[in-house]
C-alpha positions in Angstrom: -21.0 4.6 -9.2 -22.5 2.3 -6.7 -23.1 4.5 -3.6 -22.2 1.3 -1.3 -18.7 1.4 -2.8 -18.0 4.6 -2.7 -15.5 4.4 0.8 -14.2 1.7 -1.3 -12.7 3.7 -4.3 -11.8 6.5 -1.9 -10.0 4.4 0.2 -8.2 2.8 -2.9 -7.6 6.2 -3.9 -5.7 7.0 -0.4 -3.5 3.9 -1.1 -2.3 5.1 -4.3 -1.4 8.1 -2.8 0.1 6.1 0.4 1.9 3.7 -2.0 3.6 7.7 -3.8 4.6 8.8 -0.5 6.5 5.3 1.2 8.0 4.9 -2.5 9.5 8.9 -3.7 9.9 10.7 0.0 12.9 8.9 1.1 14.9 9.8 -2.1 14.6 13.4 -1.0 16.3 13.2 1.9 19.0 11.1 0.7 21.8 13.7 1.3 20.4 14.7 4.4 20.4 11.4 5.6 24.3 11.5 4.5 24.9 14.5 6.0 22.8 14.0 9.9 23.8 10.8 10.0 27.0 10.2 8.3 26.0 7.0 5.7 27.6 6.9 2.6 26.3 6.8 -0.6 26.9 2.7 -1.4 24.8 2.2 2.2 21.4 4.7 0.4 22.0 2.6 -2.4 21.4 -0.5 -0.1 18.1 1.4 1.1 17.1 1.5 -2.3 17.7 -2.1 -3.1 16.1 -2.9 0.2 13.4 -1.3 -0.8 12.5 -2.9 -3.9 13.9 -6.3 -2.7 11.1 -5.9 -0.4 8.2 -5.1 -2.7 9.8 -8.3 -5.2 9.3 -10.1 -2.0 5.8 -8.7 -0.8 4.6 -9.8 -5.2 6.2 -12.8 -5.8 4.5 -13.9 -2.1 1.2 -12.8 -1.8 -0.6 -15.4 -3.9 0.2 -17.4 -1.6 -0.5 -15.7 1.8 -3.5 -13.9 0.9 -6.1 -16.5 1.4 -4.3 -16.3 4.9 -5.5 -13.2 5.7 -7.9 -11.8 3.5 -7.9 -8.5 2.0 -9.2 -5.8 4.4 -6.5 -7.1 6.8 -3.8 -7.0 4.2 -4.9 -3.6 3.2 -4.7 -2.6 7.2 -1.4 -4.3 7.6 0.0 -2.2 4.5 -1.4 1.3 5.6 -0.2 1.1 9.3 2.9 -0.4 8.0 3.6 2.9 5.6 2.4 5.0 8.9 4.8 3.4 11.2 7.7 3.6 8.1 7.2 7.4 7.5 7.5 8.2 11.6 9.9 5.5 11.1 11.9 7.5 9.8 12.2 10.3 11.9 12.5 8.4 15.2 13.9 5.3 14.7 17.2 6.4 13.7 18.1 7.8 17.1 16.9 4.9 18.8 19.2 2.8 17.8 23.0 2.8 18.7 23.4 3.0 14.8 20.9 5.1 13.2 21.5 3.4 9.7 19.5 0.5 11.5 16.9 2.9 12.4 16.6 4.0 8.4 16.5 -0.2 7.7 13.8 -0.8 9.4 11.7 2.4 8.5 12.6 1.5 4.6 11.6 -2.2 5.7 7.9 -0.7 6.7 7.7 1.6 3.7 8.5 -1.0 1.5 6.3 -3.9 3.2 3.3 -1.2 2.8 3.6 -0.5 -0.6 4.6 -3.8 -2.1 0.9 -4.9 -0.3 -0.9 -1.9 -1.5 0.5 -2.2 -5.3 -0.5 -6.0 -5.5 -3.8 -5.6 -3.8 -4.8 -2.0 -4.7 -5.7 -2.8 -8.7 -7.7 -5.9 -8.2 -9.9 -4.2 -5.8 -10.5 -1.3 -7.8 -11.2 -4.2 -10.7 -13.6 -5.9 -8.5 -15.8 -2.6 -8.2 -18.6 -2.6 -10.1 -18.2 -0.3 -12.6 -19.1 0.4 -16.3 -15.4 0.6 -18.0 -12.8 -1.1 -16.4 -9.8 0.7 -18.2 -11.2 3.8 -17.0 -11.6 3.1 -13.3 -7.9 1.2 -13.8 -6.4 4.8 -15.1 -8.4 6.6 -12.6 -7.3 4.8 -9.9 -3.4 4.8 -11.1 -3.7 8.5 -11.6 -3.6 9.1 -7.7 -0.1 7.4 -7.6 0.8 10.6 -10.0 -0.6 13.2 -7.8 0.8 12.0 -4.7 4.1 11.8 -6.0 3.8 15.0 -7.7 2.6 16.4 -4.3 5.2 14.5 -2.0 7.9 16.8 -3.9 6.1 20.1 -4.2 5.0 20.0 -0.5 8.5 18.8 0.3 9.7 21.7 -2.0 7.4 24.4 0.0 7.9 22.7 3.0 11.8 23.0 3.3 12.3 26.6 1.8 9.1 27.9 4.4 10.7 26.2 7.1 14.3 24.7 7.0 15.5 21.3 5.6 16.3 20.6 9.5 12.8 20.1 10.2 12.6 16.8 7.8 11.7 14.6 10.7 8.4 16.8 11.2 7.3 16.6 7.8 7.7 12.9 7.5 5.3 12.5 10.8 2.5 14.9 8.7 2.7 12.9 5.8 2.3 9.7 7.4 -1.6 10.8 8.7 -2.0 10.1 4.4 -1.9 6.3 5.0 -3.4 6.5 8.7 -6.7 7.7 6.6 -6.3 4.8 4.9 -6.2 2.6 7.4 -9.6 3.9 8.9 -11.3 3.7 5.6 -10.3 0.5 4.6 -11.7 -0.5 8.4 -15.1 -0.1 7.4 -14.9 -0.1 2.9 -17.0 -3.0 1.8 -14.7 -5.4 -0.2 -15.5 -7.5 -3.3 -13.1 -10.2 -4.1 -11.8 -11.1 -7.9 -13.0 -14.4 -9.2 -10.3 -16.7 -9.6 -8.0 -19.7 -8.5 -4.6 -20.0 -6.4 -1.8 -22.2 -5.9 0.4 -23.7 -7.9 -1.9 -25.2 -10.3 -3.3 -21.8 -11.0 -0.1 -20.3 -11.4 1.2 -23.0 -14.1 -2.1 -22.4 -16.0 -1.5 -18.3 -16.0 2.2 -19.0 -17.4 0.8 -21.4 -20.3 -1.2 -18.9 -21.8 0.6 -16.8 -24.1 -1.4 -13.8 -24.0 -0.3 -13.5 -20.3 3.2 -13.9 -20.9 3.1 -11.1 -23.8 1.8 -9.0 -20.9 4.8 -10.1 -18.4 7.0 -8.6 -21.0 5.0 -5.8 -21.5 4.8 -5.0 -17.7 8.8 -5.4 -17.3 8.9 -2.3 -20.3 6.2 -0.1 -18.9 7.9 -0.4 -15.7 11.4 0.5 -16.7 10.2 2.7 -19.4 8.9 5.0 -16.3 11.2 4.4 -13.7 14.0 5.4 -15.9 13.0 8.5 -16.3 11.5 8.7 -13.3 14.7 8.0 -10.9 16.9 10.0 -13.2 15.1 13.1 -14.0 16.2 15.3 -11.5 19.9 14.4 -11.9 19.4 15.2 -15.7 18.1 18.3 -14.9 20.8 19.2 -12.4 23.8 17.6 -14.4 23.2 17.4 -17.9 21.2 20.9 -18.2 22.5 22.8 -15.7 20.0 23.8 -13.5 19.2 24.0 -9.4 18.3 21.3 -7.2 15.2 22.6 -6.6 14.1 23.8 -10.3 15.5 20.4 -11.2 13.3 18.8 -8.7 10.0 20.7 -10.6 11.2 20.7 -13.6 12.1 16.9 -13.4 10.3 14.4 -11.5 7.7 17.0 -10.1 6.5 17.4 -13.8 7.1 14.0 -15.2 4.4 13.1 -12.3 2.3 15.7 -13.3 2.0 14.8 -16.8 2.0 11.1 -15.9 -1.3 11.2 -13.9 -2.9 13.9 -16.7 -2.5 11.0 -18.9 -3.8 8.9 -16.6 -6.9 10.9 -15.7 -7.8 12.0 -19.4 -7.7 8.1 -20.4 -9.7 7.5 -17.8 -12.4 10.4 -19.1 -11.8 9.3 -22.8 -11.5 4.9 -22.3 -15.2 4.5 -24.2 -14.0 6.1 -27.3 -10.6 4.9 -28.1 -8.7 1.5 -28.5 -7.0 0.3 -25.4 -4.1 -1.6 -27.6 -4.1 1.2 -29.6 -3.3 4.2 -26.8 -0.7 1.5 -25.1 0.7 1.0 -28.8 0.4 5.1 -29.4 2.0 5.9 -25.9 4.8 3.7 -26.6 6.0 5.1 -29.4 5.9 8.4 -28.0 7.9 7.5 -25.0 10.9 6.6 -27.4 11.0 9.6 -28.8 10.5 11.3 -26.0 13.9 9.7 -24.7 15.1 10.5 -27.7 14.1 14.1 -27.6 15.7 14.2 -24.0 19.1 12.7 -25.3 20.1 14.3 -28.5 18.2 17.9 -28.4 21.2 20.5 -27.7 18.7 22.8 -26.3 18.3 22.5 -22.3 14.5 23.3 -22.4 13.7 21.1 -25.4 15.5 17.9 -23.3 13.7 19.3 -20.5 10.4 19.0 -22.5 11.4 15.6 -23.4 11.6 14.4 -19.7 8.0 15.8 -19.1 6.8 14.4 -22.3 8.3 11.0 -21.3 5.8 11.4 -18.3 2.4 11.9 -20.7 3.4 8.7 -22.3 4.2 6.6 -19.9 0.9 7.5 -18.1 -1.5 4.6 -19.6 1.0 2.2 -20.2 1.2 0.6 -16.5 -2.5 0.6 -15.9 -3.6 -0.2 -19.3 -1.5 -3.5 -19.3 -3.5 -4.3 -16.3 -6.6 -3.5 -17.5 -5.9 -5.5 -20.2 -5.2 -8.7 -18.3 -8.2 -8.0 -16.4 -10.4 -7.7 -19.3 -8.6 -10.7 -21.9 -7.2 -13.1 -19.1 -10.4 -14.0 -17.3 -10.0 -16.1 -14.0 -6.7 -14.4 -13.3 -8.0 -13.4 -9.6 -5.0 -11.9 -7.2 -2.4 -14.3 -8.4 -2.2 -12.8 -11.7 -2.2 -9.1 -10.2 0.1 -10.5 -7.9 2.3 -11.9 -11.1 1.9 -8.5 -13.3 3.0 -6.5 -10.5 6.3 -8.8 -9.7 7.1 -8.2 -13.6 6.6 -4.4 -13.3 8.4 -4.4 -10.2 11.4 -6.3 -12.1 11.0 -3.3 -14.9 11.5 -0.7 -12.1 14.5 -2.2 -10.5 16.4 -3.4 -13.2 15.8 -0.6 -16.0 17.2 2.8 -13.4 20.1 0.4 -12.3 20.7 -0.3 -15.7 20.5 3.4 -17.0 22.8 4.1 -14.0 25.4 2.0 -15.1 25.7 2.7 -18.7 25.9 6.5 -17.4 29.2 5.3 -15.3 30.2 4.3 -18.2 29.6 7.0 -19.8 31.4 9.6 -17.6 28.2 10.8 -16.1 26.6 11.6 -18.8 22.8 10.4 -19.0 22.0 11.1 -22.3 23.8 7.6 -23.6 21.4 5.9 -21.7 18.6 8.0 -22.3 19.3 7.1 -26.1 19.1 3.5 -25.4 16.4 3.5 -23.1 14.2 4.2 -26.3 14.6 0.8 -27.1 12.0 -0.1 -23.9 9.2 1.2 -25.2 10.0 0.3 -29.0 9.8 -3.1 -27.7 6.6 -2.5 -25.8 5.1 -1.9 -29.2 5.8 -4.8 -30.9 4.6 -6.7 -28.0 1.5 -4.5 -28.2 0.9 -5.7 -31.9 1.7 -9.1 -31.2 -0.9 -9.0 -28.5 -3.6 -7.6 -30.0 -3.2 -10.2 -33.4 -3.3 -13.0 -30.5 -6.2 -11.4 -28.9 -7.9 -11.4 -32.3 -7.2 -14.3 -33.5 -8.6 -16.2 -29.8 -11.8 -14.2 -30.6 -12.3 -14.9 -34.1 -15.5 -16.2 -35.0 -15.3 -20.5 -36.0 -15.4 -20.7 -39.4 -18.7 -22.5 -41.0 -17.4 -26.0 -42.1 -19.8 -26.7 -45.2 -21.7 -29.8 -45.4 -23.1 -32.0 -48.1 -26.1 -34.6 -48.4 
């Protein structure tokens, strides 16, 4: 590692973890929020949309804007703007005459933050310098894993040590995570990605077909995770019976767990194996992991399969950027920036989705836990179909013969 960016990757590294907290601590206190405040359940389902409509927003934009501003002032903007979300949270609410306007605006911050610190965070890592990008890509991802992981074990801890009534505390400690970040990134040196902007750039990113296989791809690896991600701990609870809490760990708690073990032994193992061939690997476990989780009648072997589902989506986000980075040269920010809006699409549309097919279904998420195998089945096509079109650009001209 170079020792001059060393503040960088730990800075990056408090971003991930920022980016884990402004996007899985709110959900915990979704009853509570219900229950202090009196908002019903179709007005947290706006917060969610909100949220994401937000980050949508924040990647389909910052092409455009980040020449604006530059990076290290992006990077500031999105850490205070987590800080001021997470105390946003606990304060803003009573300063308002409504306090569902006061949990708006904090879910406004949160979501500004991290839709700035997942478009910016990868390229930045990417512009390192650095002997396997894939590695330093997992590596980096990884930290998203622990924080969430850690956002609902400390949350866990916090509220059986001390009382779910002292939520508005906790959210003030865990925004000093992003604060760090915002004094690091003060003084990280920054390296910027080569690579165009504008329109013309963008047109040229959505003729090339290797790109567009890893659109799709994105959209799958987001919804395969966010599936099972969102819906875990309601699995857990409903569909095998157990607490809030042990569904809590046993769900999402352990899905991020496994998730960012994937994440961190790719990153230890990239120089030996085949990128295409762990995303294509991964992907096929994920289905039947989902297919585990959906048709074992045993509670602890669909439990299993929700943690499995975690170790395989692990590589699949980051490698499909890694990839870009390393096959799709010139891509710069506006291809981050494009990857992340497609991922983004993946996490909104594939847990609404899953939640409506369960409506259908009487409650019962293991009908769209069968179908949500389908995701990462189609991921591995696209992963074959990408690697033959990687091949076939870097195939060696053929000799022509000549005569005379």
């Amino acid at each position: 590692m170079h020792r001059s960016f060393a503040l960088t990757r730990r800075a990056c590294y408090v971003s991930s973890v920022s980016q884990a907290i402004a996007i899985n601590y709110a959900p915990l206190l979704f009853l509570t929020f219900r229950d202090a405040f009196g908002v019903s359940l179709s007005q947290i389902a706006l917060l969610i949309g909100l949220n994401f409509a937000i980050q949508l927003t924040v990647d389909a934009l910052s092409a455009w804007f980040m020449d604006r501003i530059g990076l290290r002032q992006a990077m500031l903007v999105a850490h205070v703007s987590i800080t001021a979300g997470l105390c946003g949270y606990a304060v803003f609410p009573f300063w308002f005459p409504s306090p569902y306007a006061g949990l708006l605006l904090a879910t406004l911050f949160t979501g500004l933050g991290g839709g700035l610190v997942e478009v910016l965070v990868s390229p930045i890592i990417e512009a390192c310098p650095k002997k396997n990008g894939a590695a330093s890509m997992s590596f980096l991802h990884s930290f998203y894993c622990w924080g969430q992981a850690g956002v609902i074990a400390l949350s866990v801890l916090f509220f059986a040590l001390f009382g779910i009534e002292r939520w508005r505390l906790l959210s003030c400690l865990l925004a000093l995570v992003p604060l760090c970040g915002v004094f690091l990134f003060a003084g990280a040196p920054l390296c910027r990605l080569p690579g165009g902007v504008g329109f013309s750039h963008l047109r040229g990113l959505f003729g090339n077909r290797v790109f567009l296989l890893m659109l799709v791809m994105m959209i799958a690896s987001g919804a395969s995770e966010m599936i099972m991600a969102q819906w875990a701990s309601s699995f857990a609870v409903a569909g095998v019976g157990v607490d809030k809490t042990t569904g809590d760990l046993l769900g999402p708690c352990l899905f991020a767990l496994l998730m960012g073990a994937a994440r961190l032994s790719y990153a230890l193992l990239a120089h030996r194996v085949s990128l295409f061939g762990v995303i294509a690997g991964s992907s096929l476990l994920c289905a039947a992991a989902y297919l585990v989780a959906a048709l074992s009648p045993l509670p602890l072997v669909a439990l299993l399969g929700c943690g499995l589902c975690g170790l395989a989506v692990g590589v699949l986000w980051p490698g499909v950027c890694a990839a870009a980075a390393r096959h799709v040269p010139g891509g710069g920010i506006s291809m981050f920036s494009l990857l992340a809006l497609a991922g983004d699409v993946g996490c909104l549309s594939g847990p609404s989705l899953a939640g409506r097919v369960a409506d259908l279904a009487g409650g019962d998420l293991r009908l769209p836990f069968l179908l949500a195998a389908a995701v990462p089945a189609l991921l591995f096509l696209c992963t074959l179909l990408l690697a033959a079109q990687v091949r076939k650009k870097n195939a060696p001209p053929t000799d022509t013969p000549t005569t005379g």
